[in-house]
MIFIBA-414697 format. One record per atom (N, C-alpha, C): atom name; residue number from 1; x, y, z. Coordinates in Angstrom, 3 decimals. Atoms other than C-alpha are relative to their C-alpha. Example, Ala and Ser with C-alpha at 12.3 -4.5 7.8 and 13.67 -1.06 7.14 Angstrom:
BEGIN
> site / pos / px / py / pz
> N / 1 / 0.890 / -1.190 / 0.000;
> CA / 1 / 12.300 / -4.500 / 7.800;
> C / 1 / 0.900 / 1.200 / 0.000;
> N / 2 / -0.820 / -1.190 / -0.060;
> CA / 2 / 13.670 / -1.060 / 7.140;
> C / 2 / -0.770 / 1.090 / 0.730;
This chain:
BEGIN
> site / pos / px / py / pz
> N / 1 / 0.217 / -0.068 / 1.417;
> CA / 1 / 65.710 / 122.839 / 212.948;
> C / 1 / -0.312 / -1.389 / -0.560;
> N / 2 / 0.574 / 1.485 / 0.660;
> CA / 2 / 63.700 / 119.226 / 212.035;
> C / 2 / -0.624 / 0.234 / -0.897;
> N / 3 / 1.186 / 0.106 / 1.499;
> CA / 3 / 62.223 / 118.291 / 208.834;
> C / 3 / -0.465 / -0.976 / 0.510;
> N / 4 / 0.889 / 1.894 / 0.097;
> CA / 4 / 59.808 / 115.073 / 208.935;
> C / 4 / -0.537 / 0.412 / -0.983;
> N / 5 / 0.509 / 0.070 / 1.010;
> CA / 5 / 58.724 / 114.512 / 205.697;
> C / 5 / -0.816 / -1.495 / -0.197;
> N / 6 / 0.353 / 1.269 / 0.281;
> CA / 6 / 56.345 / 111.836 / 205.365;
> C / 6 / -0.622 / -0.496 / -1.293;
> N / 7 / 0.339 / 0.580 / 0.921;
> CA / 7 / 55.490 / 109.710 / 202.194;
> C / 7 / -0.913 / -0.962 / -0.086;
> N / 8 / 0.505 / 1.302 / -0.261;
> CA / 8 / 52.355 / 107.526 / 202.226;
> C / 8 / -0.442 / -0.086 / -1.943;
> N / 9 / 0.431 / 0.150 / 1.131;
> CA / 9 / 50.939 / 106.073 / 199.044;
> C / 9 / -1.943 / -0.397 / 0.533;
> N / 10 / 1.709 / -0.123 / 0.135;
> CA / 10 / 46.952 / 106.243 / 200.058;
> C / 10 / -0.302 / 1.526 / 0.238;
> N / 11 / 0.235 / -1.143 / -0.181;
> CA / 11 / 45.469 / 109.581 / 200.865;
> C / 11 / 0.119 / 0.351 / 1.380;
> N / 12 / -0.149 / -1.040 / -0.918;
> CA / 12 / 45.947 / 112.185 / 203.447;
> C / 12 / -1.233 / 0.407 / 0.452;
> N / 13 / 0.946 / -0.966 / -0.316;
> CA / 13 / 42.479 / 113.993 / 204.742;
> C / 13 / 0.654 / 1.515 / 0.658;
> N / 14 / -0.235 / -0.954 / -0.535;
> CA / 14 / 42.509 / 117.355 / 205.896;
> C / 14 / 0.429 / -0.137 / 1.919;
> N / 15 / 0.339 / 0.034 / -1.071;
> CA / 15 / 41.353 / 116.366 / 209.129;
> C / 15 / 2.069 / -1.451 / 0.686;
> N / 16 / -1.417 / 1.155 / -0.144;
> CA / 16 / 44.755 / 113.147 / 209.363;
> C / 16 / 0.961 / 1.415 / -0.167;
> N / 17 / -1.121 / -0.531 / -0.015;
> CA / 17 / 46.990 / 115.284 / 208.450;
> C / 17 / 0.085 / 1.343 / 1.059;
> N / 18 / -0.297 / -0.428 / -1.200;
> CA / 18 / 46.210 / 118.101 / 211.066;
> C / 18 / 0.463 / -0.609 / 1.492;
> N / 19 / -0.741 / 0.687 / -1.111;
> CA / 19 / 46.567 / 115.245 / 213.432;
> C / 19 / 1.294 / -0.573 / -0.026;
> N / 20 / -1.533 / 0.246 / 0.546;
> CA / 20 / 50.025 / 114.205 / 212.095;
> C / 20 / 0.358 / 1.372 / 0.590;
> N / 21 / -0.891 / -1.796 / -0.460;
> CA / 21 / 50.831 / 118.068 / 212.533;
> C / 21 / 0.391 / -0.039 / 1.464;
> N / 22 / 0.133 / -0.096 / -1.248;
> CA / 22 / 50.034 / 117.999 / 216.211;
> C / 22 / 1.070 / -0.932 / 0.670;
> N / 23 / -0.533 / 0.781 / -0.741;
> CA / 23 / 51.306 / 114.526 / 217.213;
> C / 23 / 1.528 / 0.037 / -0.440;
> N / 24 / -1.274 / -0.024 / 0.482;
> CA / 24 / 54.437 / 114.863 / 215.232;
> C / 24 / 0.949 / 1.319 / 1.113;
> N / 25 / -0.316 / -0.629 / -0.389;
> CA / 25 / 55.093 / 118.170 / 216.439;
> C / 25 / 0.486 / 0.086 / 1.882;
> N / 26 / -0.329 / 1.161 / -1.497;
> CA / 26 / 55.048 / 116.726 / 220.508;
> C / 26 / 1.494 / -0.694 / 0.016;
> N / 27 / -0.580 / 0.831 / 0.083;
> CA / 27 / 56.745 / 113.885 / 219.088;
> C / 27 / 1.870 / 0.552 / -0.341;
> N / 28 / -1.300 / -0.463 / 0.162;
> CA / 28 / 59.930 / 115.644 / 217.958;
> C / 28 / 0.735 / 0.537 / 1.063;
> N / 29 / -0.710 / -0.753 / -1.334;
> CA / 29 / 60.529 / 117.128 / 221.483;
> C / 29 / 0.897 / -1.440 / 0.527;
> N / 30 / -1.057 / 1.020 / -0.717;
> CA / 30 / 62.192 / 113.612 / 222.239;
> C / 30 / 1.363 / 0.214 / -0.201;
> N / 31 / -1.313 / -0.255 / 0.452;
> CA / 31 / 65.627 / 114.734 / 220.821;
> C / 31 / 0.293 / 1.402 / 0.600;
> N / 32 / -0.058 / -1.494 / -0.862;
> CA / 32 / 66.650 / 117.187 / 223.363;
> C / 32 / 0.488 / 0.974 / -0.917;
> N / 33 / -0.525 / -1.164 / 0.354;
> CA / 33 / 66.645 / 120.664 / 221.964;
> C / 33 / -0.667 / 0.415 / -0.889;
> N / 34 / 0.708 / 0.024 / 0.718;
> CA / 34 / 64.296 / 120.068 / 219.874;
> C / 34 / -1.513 / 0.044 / -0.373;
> N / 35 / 1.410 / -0.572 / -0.273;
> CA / 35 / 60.855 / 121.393 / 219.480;
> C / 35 / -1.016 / 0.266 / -1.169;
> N / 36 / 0.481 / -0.766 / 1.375;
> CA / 36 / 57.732 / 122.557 / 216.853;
> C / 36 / 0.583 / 0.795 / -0.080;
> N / 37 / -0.217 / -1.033 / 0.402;
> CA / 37 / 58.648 / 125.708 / 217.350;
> C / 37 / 0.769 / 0.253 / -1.295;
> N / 38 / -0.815 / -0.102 / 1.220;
> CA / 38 / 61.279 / 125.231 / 214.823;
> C / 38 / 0.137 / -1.297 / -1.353;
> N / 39 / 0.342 / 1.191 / 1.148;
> CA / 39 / 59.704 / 121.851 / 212.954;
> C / 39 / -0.820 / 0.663 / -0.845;
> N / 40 / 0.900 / 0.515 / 1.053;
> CA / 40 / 58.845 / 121.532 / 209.091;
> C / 40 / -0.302 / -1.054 / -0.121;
> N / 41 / -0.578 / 1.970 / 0.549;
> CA / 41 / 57.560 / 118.895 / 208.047;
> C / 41 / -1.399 / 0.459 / -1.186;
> N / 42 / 0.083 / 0.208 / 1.028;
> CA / 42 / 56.339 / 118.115 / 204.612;
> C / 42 / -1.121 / -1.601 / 0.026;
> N / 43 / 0.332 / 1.352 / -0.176;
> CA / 43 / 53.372 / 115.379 / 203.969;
> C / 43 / -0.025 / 0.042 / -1.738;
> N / 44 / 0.780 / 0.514 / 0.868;
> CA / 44 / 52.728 / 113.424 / 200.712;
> C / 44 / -0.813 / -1.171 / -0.272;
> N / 45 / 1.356 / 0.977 / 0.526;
> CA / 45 / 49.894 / 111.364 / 199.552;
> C / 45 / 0.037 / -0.252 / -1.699;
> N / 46 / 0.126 / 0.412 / 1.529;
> CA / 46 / 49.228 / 109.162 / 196.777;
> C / 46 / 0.913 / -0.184 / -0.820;
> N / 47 / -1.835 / 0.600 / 0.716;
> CA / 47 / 53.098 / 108.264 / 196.163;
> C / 47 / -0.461 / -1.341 / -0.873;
> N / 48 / 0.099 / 1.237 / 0.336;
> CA / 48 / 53.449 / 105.820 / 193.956;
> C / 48 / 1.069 / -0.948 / 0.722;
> N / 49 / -1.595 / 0.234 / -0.573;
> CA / 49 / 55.557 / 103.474 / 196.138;
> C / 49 / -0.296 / -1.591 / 0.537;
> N / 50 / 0.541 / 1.126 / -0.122;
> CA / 50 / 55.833 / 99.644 / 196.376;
> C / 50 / 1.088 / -0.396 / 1.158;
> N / 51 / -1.033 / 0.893 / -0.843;
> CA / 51 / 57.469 / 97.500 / 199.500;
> C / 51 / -0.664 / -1.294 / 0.229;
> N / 52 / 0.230 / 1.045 / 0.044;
> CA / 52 / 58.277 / 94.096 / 199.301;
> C / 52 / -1.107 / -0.707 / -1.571;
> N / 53 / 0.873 / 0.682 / 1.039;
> CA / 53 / 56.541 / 93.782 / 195.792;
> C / 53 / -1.102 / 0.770 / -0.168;
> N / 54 / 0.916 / -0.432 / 0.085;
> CA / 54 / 53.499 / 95.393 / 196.570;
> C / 54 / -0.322 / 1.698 / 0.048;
> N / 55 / 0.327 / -1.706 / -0.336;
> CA / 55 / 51.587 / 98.489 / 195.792;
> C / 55 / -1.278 / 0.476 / 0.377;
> N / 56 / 1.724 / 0.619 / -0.721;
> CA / 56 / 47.865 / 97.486 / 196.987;
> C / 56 / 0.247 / 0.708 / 1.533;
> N / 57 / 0.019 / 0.315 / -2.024;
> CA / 57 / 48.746 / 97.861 / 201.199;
> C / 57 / 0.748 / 1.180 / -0.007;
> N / 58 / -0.683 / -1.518 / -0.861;
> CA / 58 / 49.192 / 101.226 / 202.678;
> C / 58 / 1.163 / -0.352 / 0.168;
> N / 59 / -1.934 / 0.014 / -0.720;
> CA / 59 / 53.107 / 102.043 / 203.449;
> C / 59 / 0.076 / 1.332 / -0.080;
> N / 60 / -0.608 / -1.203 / -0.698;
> CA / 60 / 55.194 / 104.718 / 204.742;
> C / 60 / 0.810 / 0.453 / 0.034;
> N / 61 / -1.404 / 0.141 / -0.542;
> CA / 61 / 58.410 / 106.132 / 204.744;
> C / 61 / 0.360 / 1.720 / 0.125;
> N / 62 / 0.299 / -1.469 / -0.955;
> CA / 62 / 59.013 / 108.976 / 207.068;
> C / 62 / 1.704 / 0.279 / 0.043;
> N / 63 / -1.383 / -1.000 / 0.229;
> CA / 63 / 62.391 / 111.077 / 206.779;
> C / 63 / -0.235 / 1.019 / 0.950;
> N / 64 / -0.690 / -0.661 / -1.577;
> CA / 64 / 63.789 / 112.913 / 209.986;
> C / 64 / 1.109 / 0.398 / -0.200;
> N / 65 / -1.508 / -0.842 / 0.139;
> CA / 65 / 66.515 / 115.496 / 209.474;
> C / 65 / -0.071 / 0.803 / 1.035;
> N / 66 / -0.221 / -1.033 / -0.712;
> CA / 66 / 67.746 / 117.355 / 211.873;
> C / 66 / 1.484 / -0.036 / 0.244;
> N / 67 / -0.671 / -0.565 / -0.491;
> CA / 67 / 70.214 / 119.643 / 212.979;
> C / 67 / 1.330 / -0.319 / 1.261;
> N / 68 / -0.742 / 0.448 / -1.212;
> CA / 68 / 73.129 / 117.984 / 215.213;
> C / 68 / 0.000 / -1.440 / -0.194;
> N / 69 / 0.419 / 1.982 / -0.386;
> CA / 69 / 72.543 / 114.396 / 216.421;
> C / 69 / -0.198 / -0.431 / 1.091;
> N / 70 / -0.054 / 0.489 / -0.775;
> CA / 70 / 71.445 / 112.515 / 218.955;
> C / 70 / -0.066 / -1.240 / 0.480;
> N / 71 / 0.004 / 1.465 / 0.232;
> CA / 71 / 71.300 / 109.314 / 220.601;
> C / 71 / -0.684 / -1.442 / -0.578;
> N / 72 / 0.420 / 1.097 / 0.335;
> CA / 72 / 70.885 / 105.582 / 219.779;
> C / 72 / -1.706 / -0.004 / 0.576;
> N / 73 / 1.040 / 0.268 / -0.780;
> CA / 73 / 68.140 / 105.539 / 222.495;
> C / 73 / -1.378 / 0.703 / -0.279;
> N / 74 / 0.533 / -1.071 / 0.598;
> CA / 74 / 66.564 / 108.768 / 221.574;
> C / 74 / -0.508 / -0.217 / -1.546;
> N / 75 / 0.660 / 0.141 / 1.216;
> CA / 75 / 65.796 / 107.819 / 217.958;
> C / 75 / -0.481 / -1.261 / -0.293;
> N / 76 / 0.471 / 0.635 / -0.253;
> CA / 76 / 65.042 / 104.517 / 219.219;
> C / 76 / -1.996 / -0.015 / 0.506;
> N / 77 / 0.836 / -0.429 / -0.725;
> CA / 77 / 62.415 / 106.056 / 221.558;
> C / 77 / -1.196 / 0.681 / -1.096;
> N / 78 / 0.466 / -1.130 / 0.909;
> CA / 78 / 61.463 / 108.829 / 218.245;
> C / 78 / -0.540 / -1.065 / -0.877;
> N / 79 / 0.465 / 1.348 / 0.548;
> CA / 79 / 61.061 / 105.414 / 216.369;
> C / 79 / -1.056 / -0.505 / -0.061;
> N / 80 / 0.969 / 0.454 / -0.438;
> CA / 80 / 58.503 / 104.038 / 218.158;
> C / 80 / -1.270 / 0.974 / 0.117;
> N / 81 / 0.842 / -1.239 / -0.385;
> CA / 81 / 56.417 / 107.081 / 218.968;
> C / 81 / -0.346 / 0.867 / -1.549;
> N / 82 / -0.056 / -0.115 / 1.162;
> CA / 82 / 56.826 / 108.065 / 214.994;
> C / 82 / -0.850 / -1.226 / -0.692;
> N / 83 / 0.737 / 1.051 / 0.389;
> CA / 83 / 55.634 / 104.678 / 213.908;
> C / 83 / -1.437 / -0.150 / 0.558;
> N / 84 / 1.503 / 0.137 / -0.911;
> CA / 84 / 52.432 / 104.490 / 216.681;
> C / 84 / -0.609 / 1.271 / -0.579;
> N / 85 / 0.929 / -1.013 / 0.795;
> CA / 85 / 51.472 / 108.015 / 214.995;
> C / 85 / -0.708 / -0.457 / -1.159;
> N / 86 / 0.724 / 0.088 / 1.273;
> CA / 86 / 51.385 / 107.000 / 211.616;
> C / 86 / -0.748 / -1.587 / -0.519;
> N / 87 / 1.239 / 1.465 / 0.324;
> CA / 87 / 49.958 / 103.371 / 212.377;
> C / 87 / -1.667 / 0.225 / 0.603;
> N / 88 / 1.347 / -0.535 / -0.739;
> CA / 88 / 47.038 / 105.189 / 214.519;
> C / 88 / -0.769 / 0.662 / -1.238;
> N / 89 / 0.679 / -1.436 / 0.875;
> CA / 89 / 46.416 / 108.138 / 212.270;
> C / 89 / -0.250 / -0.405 / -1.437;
> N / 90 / -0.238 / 0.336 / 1.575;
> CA / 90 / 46.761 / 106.305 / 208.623;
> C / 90 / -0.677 / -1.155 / -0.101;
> N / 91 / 0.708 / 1.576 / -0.142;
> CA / 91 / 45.725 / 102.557 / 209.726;
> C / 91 / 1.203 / -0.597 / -1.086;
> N / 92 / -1.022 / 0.686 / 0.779;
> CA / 92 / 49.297 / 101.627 / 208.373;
> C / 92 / 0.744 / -1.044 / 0.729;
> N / 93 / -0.424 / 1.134 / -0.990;
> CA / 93 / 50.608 / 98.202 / 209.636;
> C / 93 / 1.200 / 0.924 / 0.238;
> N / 94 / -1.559 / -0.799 / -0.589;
> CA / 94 / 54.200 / 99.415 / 211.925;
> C / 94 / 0.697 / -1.092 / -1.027;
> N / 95 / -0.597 / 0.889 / 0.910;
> CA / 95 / 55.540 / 96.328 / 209.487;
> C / 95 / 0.196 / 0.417 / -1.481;
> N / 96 / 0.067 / -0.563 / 1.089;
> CA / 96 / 54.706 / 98.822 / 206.390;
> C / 96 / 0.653 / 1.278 / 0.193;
> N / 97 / -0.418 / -1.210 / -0.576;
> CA / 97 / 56.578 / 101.880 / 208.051;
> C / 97 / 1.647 / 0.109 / -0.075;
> N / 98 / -1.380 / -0.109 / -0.340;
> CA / 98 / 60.294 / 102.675 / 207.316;
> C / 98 / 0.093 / 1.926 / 0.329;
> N / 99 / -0.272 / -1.101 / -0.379;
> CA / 99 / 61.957 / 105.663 / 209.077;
> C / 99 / 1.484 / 0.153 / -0.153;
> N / 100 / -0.706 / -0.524 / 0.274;
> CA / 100 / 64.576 / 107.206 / 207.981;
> C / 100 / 0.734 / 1.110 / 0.811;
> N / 101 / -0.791 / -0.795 / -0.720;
> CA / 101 / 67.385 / 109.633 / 210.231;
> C / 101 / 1.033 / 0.596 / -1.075;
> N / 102 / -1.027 / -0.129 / 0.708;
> CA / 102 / 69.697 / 111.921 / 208.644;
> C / 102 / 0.045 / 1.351 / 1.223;
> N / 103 / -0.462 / -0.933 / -0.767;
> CA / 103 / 71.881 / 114.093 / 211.189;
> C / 103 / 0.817 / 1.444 / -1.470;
> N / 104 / -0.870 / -1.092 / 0.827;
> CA / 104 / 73.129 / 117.473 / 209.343;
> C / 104 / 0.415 / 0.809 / 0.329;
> N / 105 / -0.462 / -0.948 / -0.712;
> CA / 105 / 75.953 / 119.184 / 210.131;
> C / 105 / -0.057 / 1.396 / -0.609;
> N / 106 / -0.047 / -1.866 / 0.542;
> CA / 106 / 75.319 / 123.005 / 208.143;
> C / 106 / -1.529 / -0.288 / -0.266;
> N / 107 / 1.127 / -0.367 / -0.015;
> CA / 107 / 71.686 / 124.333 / 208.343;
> C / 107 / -0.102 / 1.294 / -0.514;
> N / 108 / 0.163 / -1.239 / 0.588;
> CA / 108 / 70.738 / 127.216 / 206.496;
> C / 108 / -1.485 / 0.841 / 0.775;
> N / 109 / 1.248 / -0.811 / -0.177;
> CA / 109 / 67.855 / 129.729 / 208.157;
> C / 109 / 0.363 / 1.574 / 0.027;
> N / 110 / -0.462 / -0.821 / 0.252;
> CA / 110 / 67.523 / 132.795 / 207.083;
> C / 110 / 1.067 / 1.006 / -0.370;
> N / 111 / -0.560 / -0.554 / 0.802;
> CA / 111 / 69.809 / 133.894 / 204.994;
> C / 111 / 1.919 / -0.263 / 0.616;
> N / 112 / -1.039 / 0.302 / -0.648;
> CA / 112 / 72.765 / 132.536 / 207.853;
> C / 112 / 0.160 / -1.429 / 0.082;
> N / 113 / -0.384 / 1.519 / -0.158;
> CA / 113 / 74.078 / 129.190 / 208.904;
> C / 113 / -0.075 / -0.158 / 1.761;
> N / 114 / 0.180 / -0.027 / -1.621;
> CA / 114 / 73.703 / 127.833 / 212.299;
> C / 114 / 1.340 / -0.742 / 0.136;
């Protein structure tokens, strides 16, 4: 049960953001147990959003919830492989990229709790 929600402040294309879909969706299998099959994820474009002062220079900030928790290494690993997406796919320096983790213990799907 992962969210990735990502936030850029330039635009999205149709065509970027199907590739976000794809590589993200891969990319989440690093946290054992964890798969598309059961990833949302959420993009926006055209945030208004300044780091370090500025609001000129592409930036990023990508939010990762999921279900449980796992390791240091593992979201180390999700880190890197998260960041190389959206510096490929966006042309966003990895120096303009914060990522965000939030483990949660009660999940709601369908109408139960996991």
């Amino acid at each position: 049960m992962p969210f990735i929600n990502t936030k850029v402040n330039i635009p999205i294309s149709s065509e970027q953001e199907e590739t976000l879909k794809s590589k993200l969706g891969k990319a989440i299998s690093i946290i054992p147990g964890k798969s598309e099959t059961w990833l949302m994820l959420n993009f926006e474009d055209n945030c208004r959003m300044y780091f370090r002062g500025q609001g000129d220079i592409p930036t990023a900030f990508v939010e990762v919830k999921i279900f449980g928790g796992a390791s240091g290494n593992e979201y180390e690993k999700l880190t890197s492989t998260i960041t190389g997406i959206i510096s490929d796919v966006m042309k966003i320096a990895p120096d303009r990229i914060y990522i965000k983790y939030e483990e949660v213990e009660y999940w709601g799907y369908n109408g139960h709790n996991f």
